[in-house]
N, C-alpha and C positions, 0 to 999 in steps of 0.2 A: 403489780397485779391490781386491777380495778376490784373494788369492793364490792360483794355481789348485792349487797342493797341498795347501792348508790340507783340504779335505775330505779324501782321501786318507793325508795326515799325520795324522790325526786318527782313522780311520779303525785305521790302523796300530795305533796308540797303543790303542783302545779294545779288538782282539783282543789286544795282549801283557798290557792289564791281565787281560782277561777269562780267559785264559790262566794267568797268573800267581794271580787269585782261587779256581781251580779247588784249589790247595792246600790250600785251609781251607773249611770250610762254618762259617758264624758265624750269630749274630744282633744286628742292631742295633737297639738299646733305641731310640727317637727319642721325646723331648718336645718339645714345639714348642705355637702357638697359632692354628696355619692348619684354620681351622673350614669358613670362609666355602665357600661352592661353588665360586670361581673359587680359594682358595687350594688347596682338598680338592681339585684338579684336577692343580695344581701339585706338589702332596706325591706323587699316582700317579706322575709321570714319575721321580720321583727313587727312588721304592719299586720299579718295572717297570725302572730300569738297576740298581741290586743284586740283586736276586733273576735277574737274569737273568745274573748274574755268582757266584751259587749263594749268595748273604749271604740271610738270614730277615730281616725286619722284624716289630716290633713296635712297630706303632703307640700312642702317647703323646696324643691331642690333648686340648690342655686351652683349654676356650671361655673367649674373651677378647681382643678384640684389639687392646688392649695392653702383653700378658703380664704383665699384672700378677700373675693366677689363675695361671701357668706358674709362677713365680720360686718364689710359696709353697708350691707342688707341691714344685718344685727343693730349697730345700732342706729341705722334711719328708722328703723320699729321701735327699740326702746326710746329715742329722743321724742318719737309721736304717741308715747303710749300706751304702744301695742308691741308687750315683748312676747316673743312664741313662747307656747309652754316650755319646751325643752329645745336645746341646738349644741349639736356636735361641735366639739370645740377642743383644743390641745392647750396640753403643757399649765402656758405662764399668762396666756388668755383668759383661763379660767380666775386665776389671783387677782387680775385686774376687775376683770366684770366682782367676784367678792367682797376687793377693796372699795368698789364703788356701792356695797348694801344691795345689788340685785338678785340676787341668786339664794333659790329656797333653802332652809335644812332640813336636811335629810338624815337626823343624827338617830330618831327613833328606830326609824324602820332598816338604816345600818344594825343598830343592836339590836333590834329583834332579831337580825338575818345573820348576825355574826359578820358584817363586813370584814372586820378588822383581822378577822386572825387568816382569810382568803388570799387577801389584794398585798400583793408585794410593797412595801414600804416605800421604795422607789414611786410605785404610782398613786398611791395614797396622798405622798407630795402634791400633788396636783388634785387629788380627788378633794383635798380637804381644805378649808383656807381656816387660819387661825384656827385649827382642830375640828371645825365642825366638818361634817361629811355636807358637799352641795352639789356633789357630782357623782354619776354611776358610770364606771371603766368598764368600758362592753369588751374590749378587746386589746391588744399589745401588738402594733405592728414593731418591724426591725427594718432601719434604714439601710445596714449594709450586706447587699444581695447583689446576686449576680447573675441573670437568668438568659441561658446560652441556649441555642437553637442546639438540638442532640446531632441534629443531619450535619449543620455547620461545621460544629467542632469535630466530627468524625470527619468531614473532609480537609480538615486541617492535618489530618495524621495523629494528634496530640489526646492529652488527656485533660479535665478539665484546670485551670490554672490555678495554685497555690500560693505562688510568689509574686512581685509585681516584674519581676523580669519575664516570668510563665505568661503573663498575663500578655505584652508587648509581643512575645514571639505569638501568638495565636492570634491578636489583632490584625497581626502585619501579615499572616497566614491566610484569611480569612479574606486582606485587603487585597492579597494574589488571586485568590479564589474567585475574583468578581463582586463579592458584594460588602454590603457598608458592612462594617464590621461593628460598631457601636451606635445602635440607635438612642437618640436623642430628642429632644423634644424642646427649645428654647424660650424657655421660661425661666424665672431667676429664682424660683423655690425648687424646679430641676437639677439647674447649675447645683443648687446648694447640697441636695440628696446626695450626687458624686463624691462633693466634697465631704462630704461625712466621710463616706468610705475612705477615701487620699488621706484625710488628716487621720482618722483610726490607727491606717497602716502603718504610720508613725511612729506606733507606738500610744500604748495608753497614757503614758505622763502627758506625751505632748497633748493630746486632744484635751485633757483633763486641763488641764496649765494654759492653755490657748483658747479652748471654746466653751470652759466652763470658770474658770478663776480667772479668765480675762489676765492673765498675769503678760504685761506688757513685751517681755525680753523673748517669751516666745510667739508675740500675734507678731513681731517684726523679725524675729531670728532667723538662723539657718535653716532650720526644719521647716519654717512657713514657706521660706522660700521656696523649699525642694516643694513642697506640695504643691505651690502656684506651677511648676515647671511641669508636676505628675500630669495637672489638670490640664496643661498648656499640650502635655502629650496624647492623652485622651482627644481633646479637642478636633487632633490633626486626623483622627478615624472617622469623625461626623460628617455626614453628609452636607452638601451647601445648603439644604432644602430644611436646614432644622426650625429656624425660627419661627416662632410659637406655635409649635406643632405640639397640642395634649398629650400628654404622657402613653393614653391607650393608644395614641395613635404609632408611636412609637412601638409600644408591645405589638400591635397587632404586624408592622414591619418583620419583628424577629418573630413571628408566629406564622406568617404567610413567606417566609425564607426569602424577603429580602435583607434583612440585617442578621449578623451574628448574635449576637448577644445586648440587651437592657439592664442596664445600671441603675434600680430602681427599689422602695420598698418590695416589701411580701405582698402589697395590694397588687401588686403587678399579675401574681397566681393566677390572680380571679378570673383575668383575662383571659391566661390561658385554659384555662379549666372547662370556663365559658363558650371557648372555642372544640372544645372536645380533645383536649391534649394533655397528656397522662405525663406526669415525672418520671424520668429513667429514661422513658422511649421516646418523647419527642422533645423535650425540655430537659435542660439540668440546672440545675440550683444551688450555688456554693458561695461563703462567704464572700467579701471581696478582700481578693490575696493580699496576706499580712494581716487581715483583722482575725482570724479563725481564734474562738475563744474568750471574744469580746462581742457585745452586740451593741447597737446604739439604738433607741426607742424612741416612740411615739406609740399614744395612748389617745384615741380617740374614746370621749369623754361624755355623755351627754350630762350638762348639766343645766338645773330646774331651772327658772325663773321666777321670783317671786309674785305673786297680783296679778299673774298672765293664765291664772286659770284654778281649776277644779285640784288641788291638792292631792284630794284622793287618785285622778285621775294620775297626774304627775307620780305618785308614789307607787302607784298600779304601772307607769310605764319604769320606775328606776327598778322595782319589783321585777322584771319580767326581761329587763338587761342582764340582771344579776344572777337570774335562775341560769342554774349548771347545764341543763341541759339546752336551752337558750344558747349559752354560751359554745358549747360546741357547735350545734349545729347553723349557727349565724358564721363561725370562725371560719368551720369547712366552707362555707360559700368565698368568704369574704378574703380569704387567705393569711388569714391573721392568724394568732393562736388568742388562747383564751387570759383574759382580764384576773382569772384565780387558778389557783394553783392546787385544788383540788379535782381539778376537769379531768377525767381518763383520756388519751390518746388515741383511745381504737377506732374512731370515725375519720381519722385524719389522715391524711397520704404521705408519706413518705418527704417530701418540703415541710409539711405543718405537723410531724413527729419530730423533724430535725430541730426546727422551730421551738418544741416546747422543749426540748433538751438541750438548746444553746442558752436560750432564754433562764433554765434553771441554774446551770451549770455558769453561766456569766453573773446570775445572784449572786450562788455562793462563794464565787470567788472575786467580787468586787469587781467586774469589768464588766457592770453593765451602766452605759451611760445614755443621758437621757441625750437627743438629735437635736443638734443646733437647727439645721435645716427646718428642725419640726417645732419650735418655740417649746424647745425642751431641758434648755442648756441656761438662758438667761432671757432676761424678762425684752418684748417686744421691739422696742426702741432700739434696743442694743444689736436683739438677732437680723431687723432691717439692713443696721448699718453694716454689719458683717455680710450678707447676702447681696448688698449692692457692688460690695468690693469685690466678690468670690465670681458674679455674674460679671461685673464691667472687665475684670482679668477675661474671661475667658471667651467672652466677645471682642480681646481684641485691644481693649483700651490700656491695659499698660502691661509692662512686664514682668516677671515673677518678682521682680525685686522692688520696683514700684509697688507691686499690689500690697506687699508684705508693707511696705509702708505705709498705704494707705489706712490698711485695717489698723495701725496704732494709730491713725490719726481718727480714723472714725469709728471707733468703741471712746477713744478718748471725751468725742463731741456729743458721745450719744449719751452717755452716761450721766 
């Protein structure tokens, strides 16, 4: 049951900041890589509560969405100088920019606001380098999703898939039916998104032992193998026409019923939301079969800069990520669920309800794991080398049994 002062408390909160912002008039640099329509949707709400709190924006978007094209923005600005005030950033990114002394603390205006007791430990990990807080967690996406066209899978006869066998018979269904049954998009942080979900299904030891303790006997074992052969199966549903095709490009496919179903984070919502399309009736949205009860994350992150600006201004924008009601209403846009775990659920649909209750219930019960795919598992260098093996597999280059091999040879080199 939502607290019935939570609105009012919140409420309070949001005139003393705005209140208090009236001291300074600033601007905040922002880099980030939310291009897409339903992201550029997302980014308004957060630009429309600063400015109405008297801070400037200066919008940064740099196209790509797996910030790849951001980082190397990132640091051709910090090597000349000019680092933005704040930039969207994941995972083991954030540790590195820390371990290099760039990035502000934010440890006051955490304790003032009670960070600590909100933000799941899990994300904290990353919010924090050597305990200080440098970064504000706007939100929690989940890598492994499964978002099926309702018309499609109803002309398939079927229900939506639970197992990876359910899964195969509705692809193969869907490949009778005339159209692509798996849209795809051929970029090698896509490739890798999939693969969360294949290696999940595995089972949690394996992903845990393989993509997060790097333990050698299973990045080359049995299990890895079956996974390369999963993804080698997946493969054979994509259309010839994938290659480097954006990720929205692909949703808006399963959204205008030429493909079945997108194998994609919960950013994928936004898209369709964007489009005018309601969960149940024209979308369905289910784990991906075999992970049900485990989620894999990504924490998009803004974190400050140090010398790149107006502090107060910086703490006025970590401020106003952090507020709860911020947090909802950016989430429903963005399809994400909320960064704390104090956020009520009534503004959110039926995906981003599921969402904040897989997300709690995978807490409590230890199977929430942070996404390879999303530099969420192990520090940069590492996650490349595994992302080139997972993409060069599924383009083609070697076969389930090679790739398994490769990936012990390239964590070994990366490391």
């Amino acid at each position: 049951m939502v607290n019935k002062y939570f609105v009012k408390s919140v409420a309070a909160s949001l005139v003393l900041s705005f209140s208090a912002s009236q001291a300074f008039a600033d601007d905040v640099d922002f880099l980030h890589w939310w291009t897409s329509g339903g992201e550029a949707a997302a980014v308004g709400v957060l630009k429309d509560d600063l400015e109405g709190k008297g801070i400037g924006w200066k919008d940064m978007p740099i196209a790509g969405g797996g910030g790849d094209a951001a980082m190397t923005t990132l640091k051709a600005r910090v090597t000349a100088g000019n680092a933005p005030t704040a930039v969207q950033m994941l995972g083991y990114a954030i540790q590195d920019w820390g371990d290099q002394g760039k990035l502000a603390n934010l440890n006051d205006l955490a304790a003032s606001e009670g960070w600590d007791a909100v933000v799941p430990s899990a994300l904290q990990a990353f919010s924090k380098h050597n305990g200080d807080w440098v970064a504000a967690p706007v939100n929690v996406h989940s890598t492994n999703w499964v978002w099926i066209s309702k018309s499609a899978l109803d002309a398939t006869g079927g229900n939506a898939p639970s197992t990876w066998e359910e899964l195969v018979s509705v692809l193969d269904a869907m490949k009778a039916n005339g159209i692509t049954p798996l849209a795809h998009g051929g970029q090698a942080w896509q490739d890798a998104t999939i693969f969360d979900g294949v290696a999940l299904s595995l089972g949690n030891g394996f992903y845990k032992s393989a993509l997060i303790d790097l333990n050698e006997d299973a990045l080359g074992g049995p299990l890895m193998v079956e996974a390369f052969n999963r993804m080698a199966t997946l493969r054979s549903y994509v259309d010839d026409n994938f290659s480097g095709r954006d990720w929205n490009l692909a949703s808006a496919m399963v959204i205008n019923g030429e493909a079945g179903m997108q194998m994609m984070g919960d950013w994928a919502k936004g898209e369709f939301l964007k489009a005018g399309q309601k969960p149940g009736s024209d979308f369905v949205c289910v784990r991906f079969p075999g992970t049900q009860g485990s989620v894999t994350f990504n924490s998009d992150q803004f974190a400050m800069f140090s010398g790149s600006g107006s502090s107060a201004a910086q703490e006025a924008m970590a401020s106003s990520v952090m507020n709860p009601v911020f947090q909802s209403a950016f989430n429903v846009v963005k399809g994400s669920v909320p960064a704390r775990t104090d956020v009520p659920d009534m503004m959110f649909d039926h995906c981003g309800k599921k969402g904040m209750a897989d997300l709690a219930a995978a807490n409590a019960a230890g199977s929430l794991f942070g996404s390879m795919a999303h530099g969420h598992t192990v520090r940069p260098a590492i996650q490349s080398a595994i992302v080139d093996v997972v993409s060069a597999h599924f383009n083609g280059e070697f076969s389930a049994e090679e790739a398994a091999e490769e990936m012990v040879a390239a964590v070994a080199a990366a490391r």
